[in-house]
NUTITI-497079 format. One line per 5 residues: number of its first residue (from 0); their letters; for each residue x, z, y of C-alpha. Coordinates in steps of 0.2 Angstrom, whole numbers, always signed. Example, Ala and Ser with C-alpha at 12.3 -4.5 7.8 and 13.67 -1.06 7.14 Angstrom:
# NUTITI-497079
0	as	+62,+39,-22 ~ +68,+36,-5 $
# end
This chain:
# NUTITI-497079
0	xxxxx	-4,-52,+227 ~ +14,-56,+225 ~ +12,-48,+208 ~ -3,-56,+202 ~ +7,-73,+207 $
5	xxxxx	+21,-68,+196 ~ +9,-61,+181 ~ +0,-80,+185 ~ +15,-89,+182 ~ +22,-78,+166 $
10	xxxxx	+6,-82,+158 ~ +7,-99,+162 ~ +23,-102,+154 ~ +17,-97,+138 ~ +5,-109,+134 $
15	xxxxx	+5,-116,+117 ~ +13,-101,+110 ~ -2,-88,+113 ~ -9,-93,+96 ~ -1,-80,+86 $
20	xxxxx	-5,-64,+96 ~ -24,-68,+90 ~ -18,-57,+74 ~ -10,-45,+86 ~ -25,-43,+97 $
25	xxxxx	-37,-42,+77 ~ -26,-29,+72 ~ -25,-16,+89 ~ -46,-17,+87 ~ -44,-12,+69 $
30	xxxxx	-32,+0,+70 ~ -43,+8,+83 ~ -56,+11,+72 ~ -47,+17,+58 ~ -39,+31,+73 $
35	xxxxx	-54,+38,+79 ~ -59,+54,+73 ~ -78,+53,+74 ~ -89,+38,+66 ~ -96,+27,+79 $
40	xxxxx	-113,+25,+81 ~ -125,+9,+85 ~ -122,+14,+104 ~ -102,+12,+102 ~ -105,-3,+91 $
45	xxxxx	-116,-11,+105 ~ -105,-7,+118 ~ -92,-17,+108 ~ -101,-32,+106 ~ -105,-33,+125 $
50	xxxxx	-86,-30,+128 ~ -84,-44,+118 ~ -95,-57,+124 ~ -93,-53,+143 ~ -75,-55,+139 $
55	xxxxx	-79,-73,+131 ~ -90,-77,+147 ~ -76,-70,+159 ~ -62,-81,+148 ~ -73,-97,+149 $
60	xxxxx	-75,-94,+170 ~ -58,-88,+173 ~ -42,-100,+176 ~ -30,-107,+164 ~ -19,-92,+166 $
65	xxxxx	-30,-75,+165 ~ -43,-84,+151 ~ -29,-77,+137 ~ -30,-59,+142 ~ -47,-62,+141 $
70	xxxxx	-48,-68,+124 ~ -38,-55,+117 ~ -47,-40,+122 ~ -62,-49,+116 ~ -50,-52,+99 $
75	xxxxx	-47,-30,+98 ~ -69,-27,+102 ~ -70,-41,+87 ~ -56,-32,+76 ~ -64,-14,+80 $
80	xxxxx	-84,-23,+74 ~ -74,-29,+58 ~ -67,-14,+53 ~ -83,-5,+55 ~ -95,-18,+48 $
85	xxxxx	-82,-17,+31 ~ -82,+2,+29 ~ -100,-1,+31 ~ -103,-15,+17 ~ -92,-4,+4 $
90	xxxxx	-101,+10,+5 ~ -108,+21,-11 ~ -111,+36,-18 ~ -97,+47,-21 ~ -96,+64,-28 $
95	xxxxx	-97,+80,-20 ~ -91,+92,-32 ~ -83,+97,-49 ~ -91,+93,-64 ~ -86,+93,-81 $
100	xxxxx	-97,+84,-94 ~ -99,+67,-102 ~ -96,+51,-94 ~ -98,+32,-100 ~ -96,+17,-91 $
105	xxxxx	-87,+0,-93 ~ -69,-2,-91 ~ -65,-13,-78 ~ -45,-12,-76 ~ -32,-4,-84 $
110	xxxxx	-15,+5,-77 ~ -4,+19,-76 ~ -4,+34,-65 ~ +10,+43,-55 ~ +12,+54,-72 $
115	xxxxx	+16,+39,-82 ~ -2,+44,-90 ~ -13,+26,-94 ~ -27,+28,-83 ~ -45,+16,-85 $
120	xxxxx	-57,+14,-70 ~ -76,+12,-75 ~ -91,+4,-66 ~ -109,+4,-72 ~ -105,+23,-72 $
125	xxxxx	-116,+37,-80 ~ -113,+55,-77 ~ -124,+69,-87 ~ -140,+70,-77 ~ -133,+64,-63 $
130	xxxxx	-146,+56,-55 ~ -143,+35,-50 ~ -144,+36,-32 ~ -130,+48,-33 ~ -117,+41,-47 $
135	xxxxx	-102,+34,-39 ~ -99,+16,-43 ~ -83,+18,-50 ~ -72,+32,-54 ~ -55,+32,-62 $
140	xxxxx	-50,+43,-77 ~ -32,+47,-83 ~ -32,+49,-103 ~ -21,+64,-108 ~ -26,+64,-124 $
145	xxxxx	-24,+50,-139 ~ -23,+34,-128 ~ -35,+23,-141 ~ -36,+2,-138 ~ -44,-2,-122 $
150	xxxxx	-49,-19,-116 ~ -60,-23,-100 ~ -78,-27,-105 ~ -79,-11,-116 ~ -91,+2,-115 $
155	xxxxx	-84,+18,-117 ~ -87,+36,-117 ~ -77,+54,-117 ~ -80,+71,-109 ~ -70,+71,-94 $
160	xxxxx	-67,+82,-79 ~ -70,+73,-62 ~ -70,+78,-46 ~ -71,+69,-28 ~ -57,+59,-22 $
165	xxxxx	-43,+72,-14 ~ -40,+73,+5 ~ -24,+74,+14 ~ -13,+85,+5 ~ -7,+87,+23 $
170	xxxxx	-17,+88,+40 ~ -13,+71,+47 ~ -6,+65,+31 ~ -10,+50,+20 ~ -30,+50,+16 $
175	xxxxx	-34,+47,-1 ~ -53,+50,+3 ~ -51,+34,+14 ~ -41,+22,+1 ~ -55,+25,-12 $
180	xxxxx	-70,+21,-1 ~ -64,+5,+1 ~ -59,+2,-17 ~ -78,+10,-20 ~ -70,+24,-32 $
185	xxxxx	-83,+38,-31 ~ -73,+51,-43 ~ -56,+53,-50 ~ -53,+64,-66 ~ -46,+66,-81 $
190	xxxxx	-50,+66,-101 ~ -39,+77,-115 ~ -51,+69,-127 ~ -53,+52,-137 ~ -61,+41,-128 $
195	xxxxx	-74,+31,-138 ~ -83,+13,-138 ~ -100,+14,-138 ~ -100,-5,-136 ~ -89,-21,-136 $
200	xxxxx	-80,-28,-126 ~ -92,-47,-127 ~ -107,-36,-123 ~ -101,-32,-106 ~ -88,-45,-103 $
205	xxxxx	-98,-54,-90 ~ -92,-50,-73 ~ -75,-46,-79 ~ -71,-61,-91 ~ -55,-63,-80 $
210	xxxxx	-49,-45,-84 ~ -50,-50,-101 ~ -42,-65,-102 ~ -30,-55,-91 ~ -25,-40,-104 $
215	xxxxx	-25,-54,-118 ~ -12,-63,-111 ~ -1,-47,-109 ~ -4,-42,-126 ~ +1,-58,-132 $
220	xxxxx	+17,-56,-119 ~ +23,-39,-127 ~ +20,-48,-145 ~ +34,-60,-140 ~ +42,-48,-129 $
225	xxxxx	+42,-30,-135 ~ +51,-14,-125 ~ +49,-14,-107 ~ +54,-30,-104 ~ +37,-35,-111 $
230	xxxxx	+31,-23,-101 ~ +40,-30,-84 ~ +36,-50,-91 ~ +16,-43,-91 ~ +18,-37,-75 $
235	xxxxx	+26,-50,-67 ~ +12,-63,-75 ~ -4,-54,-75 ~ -2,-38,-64 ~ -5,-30,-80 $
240	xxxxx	+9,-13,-78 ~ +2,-2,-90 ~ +15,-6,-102 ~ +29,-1,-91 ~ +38,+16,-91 $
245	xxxxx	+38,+26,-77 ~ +58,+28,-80 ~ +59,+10,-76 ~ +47,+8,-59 ~ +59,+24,-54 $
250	xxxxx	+76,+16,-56 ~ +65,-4,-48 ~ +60,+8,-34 ~ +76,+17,-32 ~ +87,+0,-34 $
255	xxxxx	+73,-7,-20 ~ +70,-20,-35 ~ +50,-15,-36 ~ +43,-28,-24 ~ +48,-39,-41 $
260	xxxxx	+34,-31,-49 ~ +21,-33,-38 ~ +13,-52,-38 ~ +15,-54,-19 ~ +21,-67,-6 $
265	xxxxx	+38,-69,-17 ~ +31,-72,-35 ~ +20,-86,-27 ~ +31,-94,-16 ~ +43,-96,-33 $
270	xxxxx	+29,-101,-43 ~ +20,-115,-29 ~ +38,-118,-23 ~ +42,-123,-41 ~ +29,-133,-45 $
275	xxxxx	+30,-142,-29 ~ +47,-147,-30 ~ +46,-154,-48 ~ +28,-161,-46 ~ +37,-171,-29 $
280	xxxxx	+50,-176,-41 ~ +41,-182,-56 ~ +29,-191,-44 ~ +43,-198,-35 ~ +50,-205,-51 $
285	xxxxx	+36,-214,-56 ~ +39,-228,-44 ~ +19,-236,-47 ~ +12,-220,-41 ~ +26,-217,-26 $
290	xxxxx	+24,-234,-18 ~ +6,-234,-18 ~ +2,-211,-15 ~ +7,-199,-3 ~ +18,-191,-18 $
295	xxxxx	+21,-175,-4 ~ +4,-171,-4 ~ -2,-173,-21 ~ +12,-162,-25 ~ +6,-149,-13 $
300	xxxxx	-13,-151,-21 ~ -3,-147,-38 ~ +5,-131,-31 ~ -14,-126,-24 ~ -18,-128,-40 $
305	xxxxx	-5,-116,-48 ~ -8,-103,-36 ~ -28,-102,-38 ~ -24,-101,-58 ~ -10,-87,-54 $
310	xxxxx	-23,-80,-41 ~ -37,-77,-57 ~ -22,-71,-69 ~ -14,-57,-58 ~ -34,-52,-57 $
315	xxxxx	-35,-54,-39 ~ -28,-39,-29 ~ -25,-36,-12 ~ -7,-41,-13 ~ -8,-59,-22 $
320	xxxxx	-24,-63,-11 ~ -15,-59,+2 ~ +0,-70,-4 ~ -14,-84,-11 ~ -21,-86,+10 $
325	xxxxx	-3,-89,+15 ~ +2,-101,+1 ~ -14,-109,+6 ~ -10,-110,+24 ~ +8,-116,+22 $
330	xxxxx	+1,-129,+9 ~ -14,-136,+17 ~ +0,-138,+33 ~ +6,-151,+25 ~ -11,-158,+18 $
335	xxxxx	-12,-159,+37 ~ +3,-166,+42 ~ +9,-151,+51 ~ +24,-139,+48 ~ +21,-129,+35 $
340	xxxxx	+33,-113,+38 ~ +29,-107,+57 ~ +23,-92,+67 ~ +5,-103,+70 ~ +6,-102,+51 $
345	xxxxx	+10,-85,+49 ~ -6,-80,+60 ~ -16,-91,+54 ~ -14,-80,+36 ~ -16,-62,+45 $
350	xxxxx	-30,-68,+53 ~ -39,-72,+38 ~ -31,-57,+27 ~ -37,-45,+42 ~ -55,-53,+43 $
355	xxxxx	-61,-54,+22 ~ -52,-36,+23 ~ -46,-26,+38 ~ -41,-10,+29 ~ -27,-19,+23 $
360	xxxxx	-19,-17,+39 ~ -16,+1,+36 ~ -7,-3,+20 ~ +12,-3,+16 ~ +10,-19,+7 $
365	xxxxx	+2,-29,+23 ~ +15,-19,+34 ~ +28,-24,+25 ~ +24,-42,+19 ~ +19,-48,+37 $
370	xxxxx	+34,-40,+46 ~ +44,-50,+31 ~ +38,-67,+33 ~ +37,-67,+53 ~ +55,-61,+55 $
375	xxxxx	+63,-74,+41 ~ +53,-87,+51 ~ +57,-80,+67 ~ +77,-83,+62 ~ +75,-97,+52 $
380	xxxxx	+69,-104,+67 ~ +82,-99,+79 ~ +94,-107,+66 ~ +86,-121,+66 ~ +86,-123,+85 $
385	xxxxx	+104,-119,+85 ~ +111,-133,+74 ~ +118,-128,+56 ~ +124,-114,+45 ~ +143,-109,+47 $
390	xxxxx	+153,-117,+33 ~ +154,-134,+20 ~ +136,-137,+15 ~ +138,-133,-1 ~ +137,-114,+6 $
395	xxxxx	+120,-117,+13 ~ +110,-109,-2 ~ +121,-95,-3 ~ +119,-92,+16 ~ +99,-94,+15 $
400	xxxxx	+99,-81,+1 ~ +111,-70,+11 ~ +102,-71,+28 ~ +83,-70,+19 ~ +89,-56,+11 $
405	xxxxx	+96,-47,+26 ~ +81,-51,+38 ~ +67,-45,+26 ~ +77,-29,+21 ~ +79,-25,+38 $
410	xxxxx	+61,-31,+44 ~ +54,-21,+30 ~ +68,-4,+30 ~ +57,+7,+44 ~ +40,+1,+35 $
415	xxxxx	+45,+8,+20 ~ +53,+23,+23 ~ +40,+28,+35 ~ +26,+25,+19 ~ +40,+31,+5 $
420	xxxxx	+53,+41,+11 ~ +67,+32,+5 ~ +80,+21,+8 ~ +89,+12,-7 ~ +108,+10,+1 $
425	xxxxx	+114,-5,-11 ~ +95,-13,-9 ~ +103,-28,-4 ~ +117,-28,-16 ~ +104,-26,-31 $
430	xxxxx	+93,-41,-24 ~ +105,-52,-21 ~ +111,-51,-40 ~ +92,-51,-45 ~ +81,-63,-34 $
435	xxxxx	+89,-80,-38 ~ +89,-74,-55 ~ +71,-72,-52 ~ +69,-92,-45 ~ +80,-100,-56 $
440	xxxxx	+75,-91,-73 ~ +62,-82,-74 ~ +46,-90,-63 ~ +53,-108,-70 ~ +51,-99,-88 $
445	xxxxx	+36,-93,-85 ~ +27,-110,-79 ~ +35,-119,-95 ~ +28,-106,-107 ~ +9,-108,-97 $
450	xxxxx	+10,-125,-101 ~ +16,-123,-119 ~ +4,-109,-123 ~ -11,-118,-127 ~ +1,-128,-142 $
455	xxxxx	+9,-112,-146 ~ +26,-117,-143 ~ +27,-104,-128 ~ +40,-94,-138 ~ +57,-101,-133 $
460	xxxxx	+53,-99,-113 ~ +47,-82,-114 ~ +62,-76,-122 ~ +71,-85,-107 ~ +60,-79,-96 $
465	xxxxx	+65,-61,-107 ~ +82,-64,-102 ~ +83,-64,-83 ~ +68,-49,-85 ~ +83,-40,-96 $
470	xxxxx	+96,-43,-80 ~ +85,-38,-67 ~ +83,-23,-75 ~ +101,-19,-80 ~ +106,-22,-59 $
475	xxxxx	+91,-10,-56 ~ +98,+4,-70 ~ +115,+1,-64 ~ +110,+2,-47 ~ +99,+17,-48 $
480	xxxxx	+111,+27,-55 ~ +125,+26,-42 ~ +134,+41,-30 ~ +119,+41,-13 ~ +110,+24,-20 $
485	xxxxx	+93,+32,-14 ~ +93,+42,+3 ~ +77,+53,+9 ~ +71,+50,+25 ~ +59,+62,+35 $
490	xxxxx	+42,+55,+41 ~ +39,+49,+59 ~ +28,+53,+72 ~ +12,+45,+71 ~ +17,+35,+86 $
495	xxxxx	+33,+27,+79 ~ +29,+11,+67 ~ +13,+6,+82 ~ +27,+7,+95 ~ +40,-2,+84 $
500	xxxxx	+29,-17,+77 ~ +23,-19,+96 ~ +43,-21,+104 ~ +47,-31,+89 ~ +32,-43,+89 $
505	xxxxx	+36,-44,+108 ~ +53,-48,+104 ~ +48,-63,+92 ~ +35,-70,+100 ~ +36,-68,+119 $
510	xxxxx	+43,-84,+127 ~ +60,-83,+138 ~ +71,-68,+143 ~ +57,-53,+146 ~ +56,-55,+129 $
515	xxxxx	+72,-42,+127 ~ +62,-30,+136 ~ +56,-27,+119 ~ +72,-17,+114 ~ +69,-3,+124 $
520	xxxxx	+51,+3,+115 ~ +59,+0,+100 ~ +76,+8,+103 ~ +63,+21,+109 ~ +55,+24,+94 $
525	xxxxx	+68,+25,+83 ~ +76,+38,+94 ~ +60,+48,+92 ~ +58,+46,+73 ~ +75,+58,+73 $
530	xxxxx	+66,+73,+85 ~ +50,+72,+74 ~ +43,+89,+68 ~ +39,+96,+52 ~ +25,+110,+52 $
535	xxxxx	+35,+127,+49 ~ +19,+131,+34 ~ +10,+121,+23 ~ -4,+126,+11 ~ -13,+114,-1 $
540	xxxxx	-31,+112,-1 ~ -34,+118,-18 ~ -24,+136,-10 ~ -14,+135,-27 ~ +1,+129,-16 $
545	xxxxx	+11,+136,+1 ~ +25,+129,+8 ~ +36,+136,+24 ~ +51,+130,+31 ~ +66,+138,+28 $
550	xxxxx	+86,+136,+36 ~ +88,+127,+18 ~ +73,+115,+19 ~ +54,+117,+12 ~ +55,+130,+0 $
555	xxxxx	+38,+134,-11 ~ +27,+147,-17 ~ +26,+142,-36 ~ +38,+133,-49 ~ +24,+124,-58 $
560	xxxxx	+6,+118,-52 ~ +0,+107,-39 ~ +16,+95,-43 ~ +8,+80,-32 ~ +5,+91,-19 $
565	xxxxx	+24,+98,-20 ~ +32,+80,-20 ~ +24,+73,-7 ~ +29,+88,+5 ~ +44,+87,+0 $
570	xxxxx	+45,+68,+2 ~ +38,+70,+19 ~ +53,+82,+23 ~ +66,+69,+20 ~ +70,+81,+5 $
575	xxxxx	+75,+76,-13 ~ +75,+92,-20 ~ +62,+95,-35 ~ +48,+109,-34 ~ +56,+121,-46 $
580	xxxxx	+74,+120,-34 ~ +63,+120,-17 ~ +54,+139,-28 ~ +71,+145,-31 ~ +73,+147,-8 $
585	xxxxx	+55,+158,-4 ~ +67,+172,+2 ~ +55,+184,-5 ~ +49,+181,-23 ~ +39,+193,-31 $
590	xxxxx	+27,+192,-46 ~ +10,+184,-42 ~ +14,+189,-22 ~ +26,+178,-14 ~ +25,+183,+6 $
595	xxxxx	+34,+176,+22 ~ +34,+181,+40 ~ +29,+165,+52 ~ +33,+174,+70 ~ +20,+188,+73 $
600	xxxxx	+10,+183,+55 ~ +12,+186,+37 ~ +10,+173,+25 ~ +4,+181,+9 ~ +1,+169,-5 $
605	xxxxx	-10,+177,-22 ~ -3,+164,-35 ~ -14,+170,-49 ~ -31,+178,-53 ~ -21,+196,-57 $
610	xxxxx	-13,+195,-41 ~ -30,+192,-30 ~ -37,+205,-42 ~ -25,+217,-38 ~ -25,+214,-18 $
615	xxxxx	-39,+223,-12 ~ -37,+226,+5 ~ -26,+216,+19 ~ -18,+220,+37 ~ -21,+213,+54 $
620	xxxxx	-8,+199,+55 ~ -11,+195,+38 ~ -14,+175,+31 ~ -19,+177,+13 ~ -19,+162,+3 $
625	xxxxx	-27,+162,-13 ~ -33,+148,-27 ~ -47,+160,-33 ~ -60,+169,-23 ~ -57,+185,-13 $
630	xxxxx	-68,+200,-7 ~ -55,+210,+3 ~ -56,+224,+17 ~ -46,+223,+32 ~ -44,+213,+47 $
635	xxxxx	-35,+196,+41 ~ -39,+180,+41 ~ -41,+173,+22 ~ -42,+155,+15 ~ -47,+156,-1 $
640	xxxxx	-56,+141,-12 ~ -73,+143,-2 ~ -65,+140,+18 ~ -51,+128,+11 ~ -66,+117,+3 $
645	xxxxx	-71,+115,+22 ~ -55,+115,+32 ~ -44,+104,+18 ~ -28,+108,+19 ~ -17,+117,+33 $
650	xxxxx	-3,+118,+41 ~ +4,+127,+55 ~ +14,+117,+67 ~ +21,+125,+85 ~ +12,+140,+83 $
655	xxxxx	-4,+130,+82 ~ -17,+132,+64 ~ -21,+113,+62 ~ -33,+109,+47 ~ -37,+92,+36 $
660	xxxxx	-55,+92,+43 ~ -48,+92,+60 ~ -38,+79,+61 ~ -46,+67,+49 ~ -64,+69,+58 $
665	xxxxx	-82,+67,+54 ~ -79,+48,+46 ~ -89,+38,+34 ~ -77,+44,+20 ~ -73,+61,+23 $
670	xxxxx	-85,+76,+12 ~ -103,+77,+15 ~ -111,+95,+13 ~ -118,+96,-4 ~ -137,+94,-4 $
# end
């Protein structure tokens, strides 16, 4: 009893700061959907709605102190009912196996690939005879060949390869099947012919008028602004990257400069921070309108105003809508008379980002923007509470812009090194030369030349705003290319970033001194993410591919082929090597037939059709790998194109044979058996 007194009176002493668990709560019932490795039923579904509303009835009849606990765990049934209910909604057809033929649809985005190839997503689809209850609704095309004039609205048509969207390329590894059900892509290919209109862009503009007007504006941008830093001034405007080399996002991403290139919480807290501050300073200078309006708040109806019009122009994706709630949230605080930058404000945003889409949760952009935001607010606010920044006032900016920095490199550092594998070492050095330039020139540049567009005298700003593009990507050369400026970091247990986002939301948002209990879980999990395991084999679902871990790192069956699936291996082992220099360590390369001893096994990969020809007949002990279909004699276990289609791809781990299909489970999203 005495420690149900003592959990009473815990509870009690943090009223009126429980509000932002309610994310928390949203997001652990999400995240166990998305974990489970079987689809839950109407049973399960049912069980979790009664969860849920005894846990309301039990909240409403309890005390003060326990109705919270109460609450939340109806909160994680609710999150868990979301997560389901929106894999449900997206549903569609998507492909279940290879096809090569004609395919038309209407483009409906533009971008570029991992290859640097420019890449069109359809709708509206048409493939062969496919029949319509079975086209996918989307599907997403690389064009290798002549890469003709595209604009959204147009309705085109090539011959293309397609085939359905990849699994893992590791068991337990990142599920591609997964982030294209929810984006309702049903096939991924690729063209190495023209692509042809069949129809105009005004015949099958409707629905995607915005897109239009999106990809007009960049063309007009690059006009002005040729090179890549058109390319950039598109990207940072409409969203629009398919003018931007790949050498360029490498040396952003290596500099840790390529969160300027996506339109999220920064772009639009410059942009509506921006337009409120001069708005509140025109307003305020026009003494009629001051003495007689709340100048504040018309000011903050203006910077709404901006964002909704950045909101259509970026086309909407997950990142700026989820920028655009917390804009909204911060800005109809002070519509409200409330504080506009807090941790109530901060949930308030996740909440609604988790509810309109909960698969966000799982993505490196939510991760990292959320744990962001709530740690600069966090410190912000301590500083607040404790008085003043060291130093004349004067310094104050330059300490903000040197604390921000800090706090969000350092929030976001174990997000993304878990999701990318890297770490950029002068991160904070390349951002502190290249955000204010950001503020100060370039999002001030870019409003003028908005507001000068429709006169055409948007010329003069978009070369300033050409300027500061120029310097942000001189830092991000310069910084690219120094001794160490990117390090490789291996990937964590599965538990690690759950673990570490609990200790440090603990740490933030718990009330008093248990709040520094939260040091030990994380301190915890980042002494784990050093002991994680790599499997000791690896072997790509196509079979084209094996991997096995040498005293030298990952070394690889093959020079050239499955180069995805080589880089993300080897990005998972923390290792920058290429896949020609992790070829050159398989201890025993021979032509067509690389072979390794695993323990008591053989690893035995046939790397072409001569070498599968040629291998008639295999030993006990044997694991033959091969891309092309085998009838051999012997005892041996083989994994040739027909089993890998149903296991995915392997690994082998402790001594254990784990598979794709094993560990992904019997979801929504994983293959059907082709009917």
């Amino acid at each position: 009893m005495r420690v149900l007194a003592q959990a009473e009176a815990a509870l009690l002493t943090q009223r009126g700061y429980l509000f932002p668990w309610a994310p928390v709560c949203l997001a652990v019932g999400i995240g166990g959907y998305f974990g489970l490795r079987f689809e839950p039923g109407a049973v399960f579904y049912g069980g979790m709605i009664a969860l849920a509303l005894a846990c309301v009835f039990v909240g409403w009849r309890l005390n003060a102190a326990w109705a919270p606990l109460a609450a939340g765990t109806a909160l994680v049934a609710v999150g868990f009912l979301l997560a389901g209910a929106r894999a449900h909604v997206v549903a569609g057809p998507v492909l279940q196996w290879r096809y090569y033929g004609p395919v038309e649809g209407r483009v409906v985005a533009l971008d570029r690939s991992a290859s640097d190839a420019l890449r069109i997503t359809l709708d509206q689809v048409r493939i062969g005879d496919v029949p319509v209850d079975r086209r996918p609704q989307r599907i997403r095309l690389s064009l290798h060949g002549d890469p003709a004039h595209l604009e959204p609205g147009q309705r085109v048509m090539t011959t293309a390869h397609l085939s359905p969207p990849q699994g893992p390329v590791e068991p337990a590894g990142f599920d591609f099947r997964r982030h294209a059900w929810f984006q309702k892509l049903g096939a991924v290919g690729y063209t190495r012919v023209p692509v042809l209109a069949v129809a105009p862009a005004e015949m099958g503009v409707e629905g995607v008028q915005v897109a239009a007007w999106r990809m007009t504006i960049s063309d007009h941008v690059r006009a002005v602004l040729p090179g890549e830093v058109g390319g950039f001034a598109a990207a940072v405007t409409t969203g629009d990257r398919s003018g931007m080399a790949q050498a360029a996002l490498d040396q952003l991403r290596a500099s840790n400069l390529a969160h300027l290139l996506a339109i999220s919480g920064l772009h639009m807290g410059l942009l509506t921070g921006f337009v409120f501050v001069t708005c509140r300073i025109g307003f305020t200078a026009l003494p009629a309108l001051a003495l007689r309006l709340p100048v504040r708040k018309l000011a903050a109806v203006c910077a709404l105003f901006a964002a909704t019009i950045y909101l259509f122009l970026s086309g909407g994706n997950v990142a700026t809508e989820r920028a655009f709630v917390m804009v909204c949230v911060m800005f109809g605080a002070v519509l409200l008379d409330r504080r506009a930058i807090s941790l109530r404000a901060v949930a308030v945003a996740a909440l609604i980002v988790l509810i309109l889409r909960p698969e966000t949760l799982l993505s490196p952009g939510f991760q990292m923007s959320f744990a962001a935001t709530t740690a600069l607010v966090a410190v912000f606010g301590a500083l607040r509470d404790y008085g003043s920044l060291p130093g004349p006032r004067w310094l104050g900016p330059l300490w903000a812009l040197l604390i921000s920095s800090g706090v969000a490199g350092l929030a976001t550092a174990p997000i993304g090194a878990a999701h990318f594998n890297t770490m950029s070492h002068y991160g904070l050095l390349a951002n502190l030369l290249s955000v204010p330039v950001m503020g100060i020139i370039v999002v001030p540049a870019a409003v003028v030349a908005a507001l000068l567009a429709p006169f055409g005298f948007d010329g003069l700003p978009l070369q300033i705003m050409g300027l500061g593009l120029q310097w942000i990507l001189t830092v991000a050369r310069w910084i690219s290319g120094l001794d160490g400026a990117q390090g490789y970091v291996v990937s964590p247990p599965d538990f690690t970033l759950p673990v570490l986002a609990a200790a440090l939301l603990w740490l933030i948002l718990w009330q008093g001194r248990a709040r520094w209990l939260g040091v030990i879980p994380a301190c915890f999990a980042m002494a784990m993410w050093g002991q994680g395991h790599r499997p000791e084999a690896l072997i790509a679902e196509s079979g084209g591919l094996v991997g096995v871990m040498t005293e030298w790192g990952r070394a690889l069956s093959k020079e050239k082929g499955s180069g995805f699936v080589a880089s993300v291996w080897l990005e998972n082992d923390g290792d920058s090597a290429d896949q020609t220099m992790a070829a050159r360590r398989w201890p025993d390369a021979s032509p067509g037939i690389q072979r390794y001893l695993l323990g008591d096994k053989e690893l035995v990969h046939l790397t072409g059709k001569r070498a599968a020809t040629a291998f008639a007949e295999c030993k006990q002990g044997q694991i033959v790998i091969s891309p092309v279909a085998l009838n051999l004699s012997g005892d041996c276990g083989v994994y040739d194109p027909g089993r890998l289609q149903t296991t995915g791809s392997l690994a082998f781990s402790k001594g254990r044979l784990l598979t794709s299909a094993e560990m992904s489970g019997n979801r929504l999203w994983s293959p059907k058996p082709r009917q």
